[in-house]
OpenMM code with the backbone's topology and positions (N, CA, C; nanometers):
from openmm import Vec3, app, unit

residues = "UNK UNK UNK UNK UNK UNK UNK UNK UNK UNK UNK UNK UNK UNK UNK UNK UNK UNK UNK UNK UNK UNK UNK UNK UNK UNK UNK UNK UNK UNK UNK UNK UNK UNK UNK UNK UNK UNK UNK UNK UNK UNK UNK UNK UNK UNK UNK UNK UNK UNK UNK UNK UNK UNK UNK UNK UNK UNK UNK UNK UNK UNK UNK UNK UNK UNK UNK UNK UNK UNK UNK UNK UNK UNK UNK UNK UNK UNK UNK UNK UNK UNK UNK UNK UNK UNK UNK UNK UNK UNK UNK UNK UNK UNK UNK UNK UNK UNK UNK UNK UNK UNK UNK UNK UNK UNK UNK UNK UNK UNK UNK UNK UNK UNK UNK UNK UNK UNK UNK UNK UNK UNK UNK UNK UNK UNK UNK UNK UNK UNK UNK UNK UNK UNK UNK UNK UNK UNK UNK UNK UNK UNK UNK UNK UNK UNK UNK UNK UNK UNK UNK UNK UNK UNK UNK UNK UNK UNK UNK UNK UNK UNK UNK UNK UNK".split()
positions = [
    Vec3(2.8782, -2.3282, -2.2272),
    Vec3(2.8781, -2.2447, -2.1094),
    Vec3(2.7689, -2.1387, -2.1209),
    Vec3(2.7646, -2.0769, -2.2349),
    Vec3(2.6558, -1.9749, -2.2704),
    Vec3(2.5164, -2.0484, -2.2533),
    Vec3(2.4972, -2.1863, -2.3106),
    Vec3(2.3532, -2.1743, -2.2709),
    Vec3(2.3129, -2.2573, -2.1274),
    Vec3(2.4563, -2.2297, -2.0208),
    Vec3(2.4043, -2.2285, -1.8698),
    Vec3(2.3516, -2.1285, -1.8261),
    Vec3(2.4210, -2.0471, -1.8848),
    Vec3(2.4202, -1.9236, -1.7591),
    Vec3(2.2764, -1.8644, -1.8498),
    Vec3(2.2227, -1.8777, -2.0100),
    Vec3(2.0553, -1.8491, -2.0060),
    Vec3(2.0020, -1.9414, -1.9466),
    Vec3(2.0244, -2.0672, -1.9459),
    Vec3(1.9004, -2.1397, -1.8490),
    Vec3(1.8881, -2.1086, -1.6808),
    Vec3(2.0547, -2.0591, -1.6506),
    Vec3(2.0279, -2.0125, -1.5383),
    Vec3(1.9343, -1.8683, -1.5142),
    Vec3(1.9596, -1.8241, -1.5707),
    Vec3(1.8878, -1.6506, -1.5837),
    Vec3(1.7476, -1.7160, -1.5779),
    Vec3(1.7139, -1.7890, -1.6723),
    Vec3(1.5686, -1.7945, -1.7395),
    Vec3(1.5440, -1.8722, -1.5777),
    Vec3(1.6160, -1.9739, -1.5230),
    Vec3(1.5463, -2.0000, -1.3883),
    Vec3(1.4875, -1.9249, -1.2580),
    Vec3(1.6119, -1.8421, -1.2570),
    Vec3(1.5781, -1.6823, -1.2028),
    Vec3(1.4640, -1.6452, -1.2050),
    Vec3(1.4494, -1.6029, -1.3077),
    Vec3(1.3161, -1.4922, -1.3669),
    Vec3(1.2163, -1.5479, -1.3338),
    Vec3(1.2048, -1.7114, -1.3936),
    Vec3(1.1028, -1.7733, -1.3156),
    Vec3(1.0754, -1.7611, -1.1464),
    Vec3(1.1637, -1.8089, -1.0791),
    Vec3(1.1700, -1.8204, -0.9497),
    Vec3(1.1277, -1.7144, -0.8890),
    Vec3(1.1476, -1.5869, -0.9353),
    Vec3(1.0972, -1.4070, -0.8841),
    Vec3(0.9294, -1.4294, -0.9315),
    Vec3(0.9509, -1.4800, -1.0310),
    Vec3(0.7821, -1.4599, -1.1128),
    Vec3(0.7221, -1.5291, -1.0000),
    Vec3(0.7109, -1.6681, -0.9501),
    Vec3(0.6144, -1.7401, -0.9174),
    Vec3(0.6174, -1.6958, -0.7546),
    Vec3(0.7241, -1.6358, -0.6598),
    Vec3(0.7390, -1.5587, -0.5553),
    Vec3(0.6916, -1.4500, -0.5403),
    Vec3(0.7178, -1.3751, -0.6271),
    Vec3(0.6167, -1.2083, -0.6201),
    Vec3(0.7636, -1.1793, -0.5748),
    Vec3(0.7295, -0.9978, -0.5545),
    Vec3(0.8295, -0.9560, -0.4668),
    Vec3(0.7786, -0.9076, -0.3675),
    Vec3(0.8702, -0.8705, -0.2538),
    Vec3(0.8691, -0.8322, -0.1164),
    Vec3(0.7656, -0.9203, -0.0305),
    Vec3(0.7835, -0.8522, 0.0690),
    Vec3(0.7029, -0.9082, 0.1726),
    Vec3(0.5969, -0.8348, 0.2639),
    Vec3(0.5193, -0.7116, 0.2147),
    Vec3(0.4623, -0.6262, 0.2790),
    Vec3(0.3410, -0.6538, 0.3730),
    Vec3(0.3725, -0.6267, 0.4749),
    Vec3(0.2642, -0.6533, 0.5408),
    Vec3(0.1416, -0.6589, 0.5301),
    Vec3(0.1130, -0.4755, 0.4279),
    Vec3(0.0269, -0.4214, 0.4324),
    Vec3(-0.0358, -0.4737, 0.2834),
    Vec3(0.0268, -0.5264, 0.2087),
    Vec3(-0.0016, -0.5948, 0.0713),
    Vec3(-0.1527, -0.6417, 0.1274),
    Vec3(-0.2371, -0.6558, 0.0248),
    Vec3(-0.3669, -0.7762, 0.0459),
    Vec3(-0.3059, -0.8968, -0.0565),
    Vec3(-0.2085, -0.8870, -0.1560),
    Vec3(-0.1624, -1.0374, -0.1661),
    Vec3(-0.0999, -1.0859, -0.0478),
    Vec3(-0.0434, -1.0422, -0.0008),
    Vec3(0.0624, -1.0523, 0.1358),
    Vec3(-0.0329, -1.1273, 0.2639),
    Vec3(-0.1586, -1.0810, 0.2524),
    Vec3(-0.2482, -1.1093, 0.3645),
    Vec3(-0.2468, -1.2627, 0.3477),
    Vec3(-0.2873, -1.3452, 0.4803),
    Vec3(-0.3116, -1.4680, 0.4642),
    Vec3(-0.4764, -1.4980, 0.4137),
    Vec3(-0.5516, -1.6231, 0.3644),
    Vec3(-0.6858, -1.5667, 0.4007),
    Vec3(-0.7621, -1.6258, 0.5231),
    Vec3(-0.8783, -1.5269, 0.5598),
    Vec3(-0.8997, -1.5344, 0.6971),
    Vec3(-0.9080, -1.6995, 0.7114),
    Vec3(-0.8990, -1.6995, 0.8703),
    Vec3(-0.8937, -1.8092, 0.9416),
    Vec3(-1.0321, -1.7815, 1.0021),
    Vec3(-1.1147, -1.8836, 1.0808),
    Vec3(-1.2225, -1.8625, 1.1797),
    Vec3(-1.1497, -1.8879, 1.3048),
    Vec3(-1.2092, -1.7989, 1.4036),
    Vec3(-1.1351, -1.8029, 1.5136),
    Vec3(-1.2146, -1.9255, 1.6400),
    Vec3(-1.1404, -1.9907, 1.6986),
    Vec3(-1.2298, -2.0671, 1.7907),
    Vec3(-1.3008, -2.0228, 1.9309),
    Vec3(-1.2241, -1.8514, 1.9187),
    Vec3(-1.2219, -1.7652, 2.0545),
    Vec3(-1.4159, -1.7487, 2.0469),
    Vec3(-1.4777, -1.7990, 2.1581),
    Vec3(-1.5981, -1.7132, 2.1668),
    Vec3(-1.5780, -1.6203, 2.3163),
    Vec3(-1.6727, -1.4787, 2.2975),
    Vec3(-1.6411, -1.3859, 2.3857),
    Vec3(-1.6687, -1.4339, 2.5369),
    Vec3(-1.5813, -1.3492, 2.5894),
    Vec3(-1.6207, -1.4096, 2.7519),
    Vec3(-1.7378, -1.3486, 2.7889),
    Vec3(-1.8136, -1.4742, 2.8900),
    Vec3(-1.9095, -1.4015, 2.9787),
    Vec3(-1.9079, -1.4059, 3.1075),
    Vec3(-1.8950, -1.2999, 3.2006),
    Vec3(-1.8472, -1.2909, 3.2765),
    Vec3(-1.7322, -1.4010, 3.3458),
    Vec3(-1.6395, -1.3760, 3.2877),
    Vec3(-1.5434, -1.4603, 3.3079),
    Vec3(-1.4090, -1.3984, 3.2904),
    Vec3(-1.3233, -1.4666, 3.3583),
    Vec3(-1.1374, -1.4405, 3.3194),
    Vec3(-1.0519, -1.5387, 3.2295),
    Vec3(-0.9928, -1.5355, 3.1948),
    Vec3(-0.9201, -1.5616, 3.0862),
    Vec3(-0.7786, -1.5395, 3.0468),
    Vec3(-0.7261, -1.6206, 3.0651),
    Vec3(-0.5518, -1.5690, 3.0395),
    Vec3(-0.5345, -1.5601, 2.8993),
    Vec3(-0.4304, -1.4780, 2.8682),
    Vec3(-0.4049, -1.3993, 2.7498),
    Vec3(-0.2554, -1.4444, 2.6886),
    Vec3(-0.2061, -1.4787, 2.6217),
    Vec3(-0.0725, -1.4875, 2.5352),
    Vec3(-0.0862, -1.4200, 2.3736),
    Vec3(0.0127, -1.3169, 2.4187),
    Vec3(0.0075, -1.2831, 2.2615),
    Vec3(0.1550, -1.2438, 2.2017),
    Vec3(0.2008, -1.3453, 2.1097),
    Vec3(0.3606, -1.3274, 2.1016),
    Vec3(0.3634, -1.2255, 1.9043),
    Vec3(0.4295, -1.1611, 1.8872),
    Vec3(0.4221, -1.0905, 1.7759),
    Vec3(0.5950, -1.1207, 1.7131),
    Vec3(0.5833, -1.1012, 1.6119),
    Vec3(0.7454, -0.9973, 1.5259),
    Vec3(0.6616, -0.9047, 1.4983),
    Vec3(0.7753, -0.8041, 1.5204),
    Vec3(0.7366, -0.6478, 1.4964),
    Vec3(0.8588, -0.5849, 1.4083),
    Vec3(0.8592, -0.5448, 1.2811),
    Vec3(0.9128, -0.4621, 1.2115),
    Vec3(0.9392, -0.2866, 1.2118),
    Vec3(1.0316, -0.2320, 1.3229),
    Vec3(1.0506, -0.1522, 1.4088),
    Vec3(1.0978, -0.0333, 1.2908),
    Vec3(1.0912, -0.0259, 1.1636),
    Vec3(1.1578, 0.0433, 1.0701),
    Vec3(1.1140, 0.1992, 1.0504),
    Vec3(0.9889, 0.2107, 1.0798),
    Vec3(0.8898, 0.3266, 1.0545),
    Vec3(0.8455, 0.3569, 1.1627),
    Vec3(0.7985, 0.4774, 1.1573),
    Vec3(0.7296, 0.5686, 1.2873),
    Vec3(0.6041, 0.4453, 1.3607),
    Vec3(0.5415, 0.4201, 1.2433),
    Vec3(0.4428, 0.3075, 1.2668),
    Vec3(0.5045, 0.1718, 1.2802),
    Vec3(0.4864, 0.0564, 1.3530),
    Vec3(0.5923, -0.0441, 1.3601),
    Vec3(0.4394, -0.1221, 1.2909),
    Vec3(0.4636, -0.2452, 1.2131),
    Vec3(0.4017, -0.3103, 1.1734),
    Vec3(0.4145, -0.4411, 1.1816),
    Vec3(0.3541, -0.5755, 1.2288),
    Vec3(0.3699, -0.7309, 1.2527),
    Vec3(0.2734, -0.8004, 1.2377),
    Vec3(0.3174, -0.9306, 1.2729),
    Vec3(0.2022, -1.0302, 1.2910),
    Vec3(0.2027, -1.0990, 1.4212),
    Vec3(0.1120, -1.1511, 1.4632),
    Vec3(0.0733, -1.2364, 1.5282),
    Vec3(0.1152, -1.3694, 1.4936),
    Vec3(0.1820, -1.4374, 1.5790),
    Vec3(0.2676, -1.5592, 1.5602),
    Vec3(0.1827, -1.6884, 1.6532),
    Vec3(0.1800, -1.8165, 1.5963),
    Vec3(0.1790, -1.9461, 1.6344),
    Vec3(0.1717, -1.9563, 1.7824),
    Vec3(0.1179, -2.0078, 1.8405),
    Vec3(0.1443, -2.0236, 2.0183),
    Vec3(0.0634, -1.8981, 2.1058),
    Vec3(0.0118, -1.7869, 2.0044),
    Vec3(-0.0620, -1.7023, 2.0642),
    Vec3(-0.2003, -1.7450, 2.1428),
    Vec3(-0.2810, -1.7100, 2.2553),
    Vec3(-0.3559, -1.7637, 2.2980),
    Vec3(-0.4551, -1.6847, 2.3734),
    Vec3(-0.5693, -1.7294, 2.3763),
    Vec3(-0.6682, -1.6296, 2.4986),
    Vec3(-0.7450, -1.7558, 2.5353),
    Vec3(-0.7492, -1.8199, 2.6651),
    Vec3(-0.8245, -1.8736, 2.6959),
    Vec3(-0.7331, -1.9851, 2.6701),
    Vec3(-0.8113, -2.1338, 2.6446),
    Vec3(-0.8213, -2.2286, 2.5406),
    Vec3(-0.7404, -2.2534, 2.4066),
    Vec3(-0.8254, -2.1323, 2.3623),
    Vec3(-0.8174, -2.0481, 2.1926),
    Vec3(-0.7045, -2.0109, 2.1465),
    Vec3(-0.6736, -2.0568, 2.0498),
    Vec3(-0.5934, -1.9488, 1.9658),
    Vec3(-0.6386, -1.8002, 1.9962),
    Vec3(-0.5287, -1.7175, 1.9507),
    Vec3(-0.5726, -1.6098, 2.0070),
    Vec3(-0.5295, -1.5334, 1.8464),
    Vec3(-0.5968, -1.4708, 1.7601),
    Vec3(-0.5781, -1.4283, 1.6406),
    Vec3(-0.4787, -1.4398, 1.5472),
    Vec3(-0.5463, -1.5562, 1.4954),
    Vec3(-0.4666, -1.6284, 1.3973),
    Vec3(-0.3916, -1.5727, 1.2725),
    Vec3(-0.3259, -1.5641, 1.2357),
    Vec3(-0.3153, -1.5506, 1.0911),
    Vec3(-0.3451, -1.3246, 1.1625),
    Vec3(-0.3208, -1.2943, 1.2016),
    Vec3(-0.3645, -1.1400, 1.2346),
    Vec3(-0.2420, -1.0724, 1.2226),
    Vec3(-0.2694, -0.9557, 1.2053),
    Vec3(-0.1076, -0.8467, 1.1702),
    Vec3(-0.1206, -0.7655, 1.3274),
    Vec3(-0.0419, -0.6806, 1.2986),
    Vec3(-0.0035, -0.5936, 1.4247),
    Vec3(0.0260, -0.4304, 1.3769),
    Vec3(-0.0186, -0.3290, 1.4057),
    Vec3(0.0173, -0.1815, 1.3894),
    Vec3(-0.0022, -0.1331, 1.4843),
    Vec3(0.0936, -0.0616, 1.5500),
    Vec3(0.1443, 0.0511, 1.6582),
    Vec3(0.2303, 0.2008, 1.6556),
    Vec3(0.1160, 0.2818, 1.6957),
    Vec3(0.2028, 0.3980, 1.7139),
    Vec3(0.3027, 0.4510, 1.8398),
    Vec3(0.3278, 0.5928, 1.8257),
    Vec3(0.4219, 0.6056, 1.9774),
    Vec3(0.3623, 0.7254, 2.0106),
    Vec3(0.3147, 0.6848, 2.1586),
    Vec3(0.2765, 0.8054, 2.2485),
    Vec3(0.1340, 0.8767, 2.2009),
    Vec3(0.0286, 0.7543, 2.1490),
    Vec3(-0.0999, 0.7871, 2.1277),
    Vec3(-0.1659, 0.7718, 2.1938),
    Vec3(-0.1701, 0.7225, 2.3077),
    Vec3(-0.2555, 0.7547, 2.4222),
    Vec3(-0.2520, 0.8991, 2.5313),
    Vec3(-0.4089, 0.8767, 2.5702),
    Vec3(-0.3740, 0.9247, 2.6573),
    Vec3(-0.2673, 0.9692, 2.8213),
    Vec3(-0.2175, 0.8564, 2.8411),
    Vec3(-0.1026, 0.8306, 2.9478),
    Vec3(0.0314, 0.8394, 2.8875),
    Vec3(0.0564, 0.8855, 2.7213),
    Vec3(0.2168, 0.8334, 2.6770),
    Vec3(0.2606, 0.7978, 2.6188),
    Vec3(0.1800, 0.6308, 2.6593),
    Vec3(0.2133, 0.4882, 2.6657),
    Vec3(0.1948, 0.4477, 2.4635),
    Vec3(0.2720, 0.2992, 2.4176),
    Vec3(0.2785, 0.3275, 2.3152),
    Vec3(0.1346, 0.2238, 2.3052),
    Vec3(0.0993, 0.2344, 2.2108),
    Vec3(-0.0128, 0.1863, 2.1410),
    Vec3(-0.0161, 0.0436, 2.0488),
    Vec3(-0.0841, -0.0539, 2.0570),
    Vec3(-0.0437, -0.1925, 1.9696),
    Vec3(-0.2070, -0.2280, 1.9283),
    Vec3(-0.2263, -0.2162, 1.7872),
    Vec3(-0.3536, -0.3083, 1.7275),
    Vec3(-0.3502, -0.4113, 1.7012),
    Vec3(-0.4030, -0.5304, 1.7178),
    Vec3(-0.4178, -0.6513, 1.6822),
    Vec3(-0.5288, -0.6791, 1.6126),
    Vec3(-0.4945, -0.7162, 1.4462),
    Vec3(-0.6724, -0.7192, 1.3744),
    Vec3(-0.6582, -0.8433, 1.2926),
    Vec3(-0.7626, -0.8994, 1.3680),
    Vec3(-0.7330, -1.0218, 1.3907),
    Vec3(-0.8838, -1.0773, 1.3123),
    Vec3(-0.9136, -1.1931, 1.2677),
    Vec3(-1.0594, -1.2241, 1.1510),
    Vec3(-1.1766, -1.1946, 1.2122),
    Vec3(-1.1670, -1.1691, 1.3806),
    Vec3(-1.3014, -1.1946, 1.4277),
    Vec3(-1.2818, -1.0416, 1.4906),
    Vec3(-1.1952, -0.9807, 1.5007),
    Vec3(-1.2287, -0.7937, 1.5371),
    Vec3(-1.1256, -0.7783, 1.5817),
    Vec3(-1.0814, -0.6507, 1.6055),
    Vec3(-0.9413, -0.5975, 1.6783),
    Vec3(-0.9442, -0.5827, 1.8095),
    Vec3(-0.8125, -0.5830, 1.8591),
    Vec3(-0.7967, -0.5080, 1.9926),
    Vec3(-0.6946, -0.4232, 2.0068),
    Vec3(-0.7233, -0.3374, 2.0912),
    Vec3(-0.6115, -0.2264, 2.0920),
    Vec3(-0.5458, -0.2252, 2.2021),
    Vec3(-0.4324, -0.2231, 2.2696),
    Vec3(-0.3388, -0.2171, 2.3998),
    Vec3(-0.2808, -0.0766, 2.3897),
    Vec3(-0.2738, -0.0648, 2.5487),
    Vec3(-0.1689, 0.0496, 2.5461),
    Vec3(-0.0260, 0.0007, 2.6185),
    Vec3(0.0910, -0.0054, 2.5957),
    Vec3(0.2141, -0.0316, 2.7073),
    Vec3(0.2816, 0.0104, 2.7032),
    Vec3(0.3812, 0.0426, 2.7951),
    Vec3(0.4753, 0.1071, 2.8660),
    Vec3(0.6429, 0.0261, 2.8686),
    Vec3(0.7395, 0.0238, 2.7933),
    Vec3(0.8250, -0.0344, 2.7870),
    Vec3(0.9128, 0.0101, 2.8737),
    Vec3(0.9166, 0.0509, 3.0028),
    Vec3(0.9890, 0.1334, 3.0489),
    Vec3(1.1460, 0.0885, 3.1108),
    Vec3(1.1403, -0.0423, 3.1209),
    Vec3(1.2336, -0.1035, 3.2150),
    Vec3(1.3552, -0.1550, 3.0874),
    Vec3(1.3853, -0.0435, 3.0363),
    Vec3(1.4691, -0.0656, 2.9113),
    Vec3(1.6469, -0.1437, 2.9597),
    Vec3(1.6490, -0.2610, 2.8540),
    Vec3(1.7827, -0.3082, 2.9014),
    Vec3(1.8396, -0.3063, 2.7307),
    Vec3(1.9858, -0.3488, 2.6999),
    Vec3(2.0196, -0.3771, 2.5984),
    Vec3(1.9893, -0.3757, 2.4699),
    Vec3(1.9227, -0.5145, 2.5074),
    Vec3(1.8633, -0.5706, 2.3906),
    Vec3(1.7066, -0.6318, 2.4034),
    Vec3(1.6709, -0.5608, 2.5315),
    Vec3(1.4942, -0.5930, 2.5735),
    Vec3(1.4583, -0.4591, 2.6032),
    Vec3(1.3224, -0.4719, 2.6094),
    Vec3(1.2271, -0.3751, 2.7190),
    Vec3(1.1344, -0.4425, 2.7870),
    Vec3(1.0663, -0.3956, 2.8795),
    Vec3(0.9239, -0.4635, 2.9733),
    Vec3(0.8552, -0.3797, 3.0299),
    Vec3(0.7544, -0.3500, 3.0464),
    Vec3(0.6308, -0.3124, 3.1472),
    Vec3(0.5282, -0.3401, 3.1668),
    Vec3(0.3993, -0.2515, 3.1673),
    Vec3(0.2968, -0.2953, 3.1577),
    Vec3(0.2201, -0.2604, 3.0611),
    Vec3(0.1016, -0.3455, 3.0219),
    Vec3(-0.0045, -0.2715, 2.9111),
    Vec3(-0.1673, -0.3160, 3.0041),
    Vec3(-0.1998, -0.2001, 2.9131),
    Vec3(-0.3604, -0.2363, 2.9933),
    Vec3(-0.4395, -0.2189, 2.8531),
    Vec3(-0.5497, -0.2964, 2.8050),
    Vec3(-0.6333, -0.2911, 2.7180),
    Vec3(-0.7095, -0.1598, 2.6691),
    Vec3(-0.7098, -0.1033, 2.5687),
    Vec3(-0.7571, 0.0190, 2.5530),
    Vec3(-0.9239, -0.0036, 2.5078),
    Vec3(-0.9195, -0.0828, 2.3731),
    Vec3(-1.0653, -0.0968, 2.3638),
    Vec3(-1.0795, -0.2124, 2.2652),
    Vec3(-1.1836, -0.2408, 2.1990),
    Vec3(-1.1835, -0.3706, 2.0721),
    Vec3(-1.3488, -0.3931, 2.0242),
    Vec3(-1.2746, -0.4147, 1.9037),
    Vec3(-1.4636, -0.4623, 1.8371),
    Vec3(-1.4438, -0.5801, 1.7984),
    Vec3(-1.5673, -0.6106, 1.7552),
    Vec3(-1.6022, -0.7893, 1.7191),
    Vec3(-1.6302, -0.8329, 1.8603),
    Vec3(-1.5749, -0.9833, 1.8620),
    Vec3(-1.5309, -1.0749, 1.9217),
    Vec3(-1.4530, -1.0097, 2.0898),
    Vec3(-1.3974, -0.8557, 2.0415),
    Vec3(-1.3081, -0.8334, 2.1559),
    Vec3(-1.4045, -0.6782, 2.2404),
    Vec3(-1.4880, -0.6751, 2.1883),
    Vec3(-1.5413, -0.5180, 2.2165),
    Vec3(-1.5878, -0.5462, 2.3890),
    Vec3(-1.5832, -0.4339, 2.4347),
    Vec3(-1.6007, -0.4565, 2.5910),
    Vec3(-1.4688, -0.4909, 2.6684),
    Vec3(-1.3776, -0.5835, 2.6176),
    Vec3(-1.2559, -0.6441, 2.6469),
    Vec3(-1.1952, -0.5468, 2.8053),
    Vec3(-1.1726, -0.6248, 2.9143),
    Vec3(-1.0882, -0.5638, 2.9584),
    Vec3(-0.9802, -0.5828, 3.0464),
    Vec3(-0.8503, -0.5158, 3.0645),
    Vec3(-0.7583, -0.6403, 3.1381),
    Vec3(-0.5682, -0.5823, 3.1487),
    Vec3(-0.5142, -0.6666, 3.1614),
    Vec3(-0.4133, -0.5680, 3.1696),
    Vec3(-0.2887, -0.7203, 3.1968),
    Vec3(-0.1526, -0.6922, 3.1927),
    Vec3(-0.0330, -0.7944, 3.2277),
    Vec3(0.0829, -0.7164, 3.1652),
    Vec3(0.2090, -0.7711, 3.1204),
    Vec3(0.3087, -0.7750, 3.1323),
    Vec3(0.3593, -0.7755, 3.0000),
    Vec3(0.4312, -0.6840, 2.9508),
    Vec3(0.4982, -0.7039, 2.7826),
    Vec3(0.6522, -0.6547, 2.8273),
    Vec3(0.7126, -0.7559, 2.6928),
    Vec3(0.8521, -0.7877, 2.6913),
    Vec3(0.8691, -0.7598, 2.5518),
    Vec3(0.9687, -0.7391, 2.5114),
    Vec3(1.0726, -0.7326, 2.3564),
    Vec3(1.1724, -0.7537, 2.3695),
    Vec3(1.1795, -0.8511, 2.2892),
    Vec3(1.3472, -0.8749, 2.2821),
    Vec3(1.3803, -0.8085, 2.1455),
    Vec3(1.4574, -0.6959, 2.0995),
    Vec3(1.5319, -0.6190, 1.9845),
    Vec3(1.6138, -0.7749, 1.9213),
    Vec3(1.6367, -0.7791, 1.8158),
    Vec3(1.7064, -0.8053, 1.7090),
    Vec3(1.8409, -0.7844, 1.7295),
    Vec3(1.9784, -0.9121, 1.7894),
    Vec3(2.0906, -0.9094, 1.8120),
    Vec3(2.1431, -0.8078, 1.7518),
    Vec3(2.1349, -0.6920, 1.6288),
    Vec3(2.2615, -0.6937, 1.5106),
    Vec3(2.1570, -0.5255, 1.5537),
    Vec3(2.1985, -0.4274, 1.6511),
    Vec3(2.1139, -0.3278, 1.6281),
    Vec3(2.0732, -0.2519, 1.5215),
    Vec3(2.1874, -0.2687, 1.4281),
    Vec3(2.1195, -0.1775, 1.2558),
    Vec3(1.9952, -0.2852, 1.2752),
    Vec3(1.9455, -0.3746, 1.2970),
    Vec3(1.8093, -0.4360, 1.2656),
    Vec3(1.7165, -0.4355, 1.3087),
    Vec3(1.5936, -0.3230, 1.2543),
    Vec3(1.5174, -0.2886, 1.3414),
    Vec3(1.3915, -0.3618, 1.3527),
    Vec3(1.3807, -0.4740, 1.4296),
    Vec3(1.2841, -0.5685, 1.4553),
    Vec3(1.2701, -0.6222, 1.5975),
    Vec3(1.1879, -0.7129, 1.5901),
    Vec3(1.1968, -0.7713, 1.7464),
    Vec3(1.0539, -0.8281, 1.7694),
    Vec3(1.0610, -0.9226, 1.9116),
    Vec3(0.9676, -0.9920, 1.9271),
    Vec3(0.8869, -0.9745, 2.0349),
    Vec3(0.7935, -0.9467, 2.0443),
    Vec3(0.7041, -0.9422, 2.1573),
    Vec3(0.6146, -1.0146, 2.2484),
    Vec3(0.6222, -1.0024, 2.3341),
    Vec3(0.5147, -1.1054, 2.4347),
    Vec3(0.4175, -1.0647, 2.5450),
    Vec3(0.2926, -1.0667, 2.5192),
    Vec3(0.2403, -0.9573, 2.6047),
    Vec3(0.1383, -1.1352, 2.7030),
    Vec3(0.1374, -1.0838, 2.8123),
    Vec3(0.1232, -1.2230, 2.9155),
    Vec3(-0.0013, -1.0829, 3.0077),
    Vec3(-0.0823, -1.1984, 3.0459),
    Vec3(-0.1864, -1.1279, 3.1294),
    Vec3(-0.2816, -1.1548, 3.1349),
    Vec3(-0.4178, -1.1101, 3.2000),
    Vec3(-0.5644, -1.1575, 3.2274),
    Vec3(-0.6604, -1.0412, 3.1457),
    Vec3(-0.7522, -1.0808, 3.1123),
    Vec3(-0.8687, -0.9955, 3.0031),
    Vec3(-0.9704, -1.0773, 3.0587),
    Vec3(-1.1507, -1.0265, 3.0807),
    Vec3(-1.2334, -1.0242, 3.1123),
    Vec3(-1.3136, -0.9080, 3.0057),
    Vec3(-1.4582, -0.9827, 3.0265),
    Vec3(-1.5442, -0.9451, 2.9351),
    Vec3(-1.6574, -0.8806, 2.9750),
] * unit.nanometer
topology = app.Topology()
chain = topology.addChain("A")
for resn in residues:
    res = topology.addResidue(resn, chain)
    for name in ("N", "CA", "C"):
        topology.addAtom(name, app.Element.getBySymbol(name[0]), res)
């Protein structure tokens, strides 16, 4: 019985070793490595926008990623990219969302105002962006759905809309 429960331990230890711990966003092990993006910038043109996130709602600063199915155009829309947002850094209020993404960031501003339950919705309008996104401009519709179990402070986002270059 004794030398289960060391081979079990010793499996353990392994299993933590070759995992790391936590899951920090902000880690650079944590980071994925970059992706190339297929997005090239618009010229004079419109472009529909999908950008779905998890957002980790725990801190003053909320921190995420950019999830699968995201889109601008065609394109993937920043692959493999995280997410950081403050509250009430704009000028209008409104809360603030970065997206930094391999080929440059963009910044949103939105307004969750139409608060229900376990959602919010309003509007966001593009604040500014470099790289790939600089010039960017445009505006649509963001949603969150909160995390069933409210001690859990997370949730998912979906910001839907048109951007021009």
């Amino acid at each position: 019985m004794y030398g289960r429960v060391v081979k079990w331990l010793a499996c353990l230890v392994l299993m933590a070793a070759l995992a790391g711990c936590g899951d920090d966003v902000d880690s650079p092990a944590a980071r994925p490595s970059p992706v190339e993006s297929s997005f090239t910038p618009l010229v004079d043109g419109e472009a529909e926008i999908v950008i779905k996130t998890y957002v980790d709602l725990a801190s003053t600063v909320d921190r995420g990623r950019v999830l699968d199915g995201s889109s601008l155009g065609d394109a993937p829309f920043c692959p493999q990219g995280t997410t950081s947002g403050g509250h009430g850094n704009t000028d209008n209020g409104w809360l603030d969302k970065t997206f930094e993404c391999p080929d440059g960031t963009l910044t949103l501003a939105f307004d969750p105002r139409d608060m229900k339950k376990q959602s919010a919705s309003g509007p966001w309008e593009v604040l500014s962006g470099t790289g790939a996104y600089e010039g960017m401009e445009g505006s649509g519709r963001m949603e969150i759905e909160f995390a069933a179990d409210p001690q859990v402070p997370e949730g998912h986002e979906s910001f839907t809309g048109t951007v021009s270059q």
